[in-house]
C-alpha positions in Angstrom: 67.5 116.0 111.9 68.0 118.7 114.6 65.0 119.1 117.4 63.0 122.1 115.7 61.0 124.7 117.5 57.4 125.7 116.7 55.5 128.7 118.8 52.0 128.3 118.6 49.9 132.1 119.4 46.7 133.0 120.2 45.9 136.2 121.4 45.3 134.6 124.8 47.6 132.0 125.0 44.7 129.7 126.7 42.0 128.1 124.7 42.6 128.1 120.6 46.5 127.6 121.2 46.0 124.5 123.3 43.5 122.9 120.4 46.1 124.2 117.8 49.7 122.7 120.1 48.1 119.0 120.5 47.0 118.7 117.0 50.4 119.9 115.6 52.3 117.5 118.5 49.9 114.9 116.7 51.0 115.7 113.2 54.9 116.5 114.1 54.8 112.8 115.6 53.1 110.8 112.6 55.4 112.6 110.5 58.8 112.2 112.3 59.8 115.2 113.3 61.2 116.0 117.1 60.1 119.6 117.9 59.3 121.3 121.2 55.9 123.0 121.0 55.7 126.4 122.8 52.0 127.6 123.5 52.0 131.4 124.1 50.4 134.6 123.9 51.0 136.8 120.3 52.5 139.1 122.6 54.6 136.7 124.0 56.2 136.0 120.2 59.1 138.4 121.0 60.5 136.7 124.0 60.0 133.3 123.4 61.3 133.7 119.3 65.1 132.9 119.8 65.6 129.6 118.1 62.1 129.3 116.8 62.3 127.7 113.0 57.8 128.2 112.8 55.8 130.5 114.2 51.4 129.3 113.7 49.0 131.4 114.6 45.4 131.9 114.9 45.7 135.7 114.7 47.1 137.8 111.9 51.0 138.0 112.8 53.9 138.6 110.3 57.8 138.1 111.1 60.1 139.0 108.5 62.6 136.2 110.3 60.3 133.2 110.8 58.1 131.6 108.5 54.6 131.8 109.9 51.4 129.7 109.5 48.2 131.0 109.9 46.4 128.1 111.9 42.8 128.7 112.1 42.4 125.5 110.3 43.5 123.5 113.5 40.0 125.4 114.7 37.7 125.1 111.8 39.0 121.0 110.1 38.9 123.0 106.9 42.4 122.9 105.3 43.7 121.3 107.9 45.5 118.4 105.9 47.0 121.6 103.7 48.3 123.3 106.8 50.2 120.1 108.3 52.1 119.7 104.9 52.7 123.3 105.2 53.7 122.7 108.6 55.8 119.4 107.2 58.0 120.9 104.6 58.8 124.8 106.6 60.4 122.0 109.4 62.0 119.8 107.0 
């Protein structure tokens, strides 16, 4: 399987993206999947999107290109499970 590429946005690119990169790093890794997590601002999204196969968020954001996954389970533990087999099958 080719390395993917997941962006992970927040609207600050600091504090709820960092929570949201380690736990998907954490989930990628038990799942077998080689990715290269890319922390960023939402307003970042436009230059960092070339190659990208996932785009999660924990701010509204839509791409007509690039699935995207809300994340603000990564945050909250609720759903979580349901987002990483989200997560799962949109790199698969």
């Amino acid at each position: 399987m080719a390395r993917k590429k997941v962006l992970v946005a927040c609207g600050t690119g600091i504090a709820t993206s960092t929570v949201v990169t380690i736990k998907i790093q954490e989930a990628l890794k038990a799942n077998h999947i080689e990715a290269d997590v890319i922390q960023c601002k939402v307003a970042e999204i436009p230059s960092k999107i070339d190659g990208a196969d996932l785009i999660v968020t924990t701010t509204v954001y839509e791409n007509p290109k690039v699935p995207v996954i809300r994340g603000l389970s990564f945050l909250t533990g609720i759903g979580m499970e349901n987002d990483i087999k989200k997560i799962v099958e949109a790199l698969k």
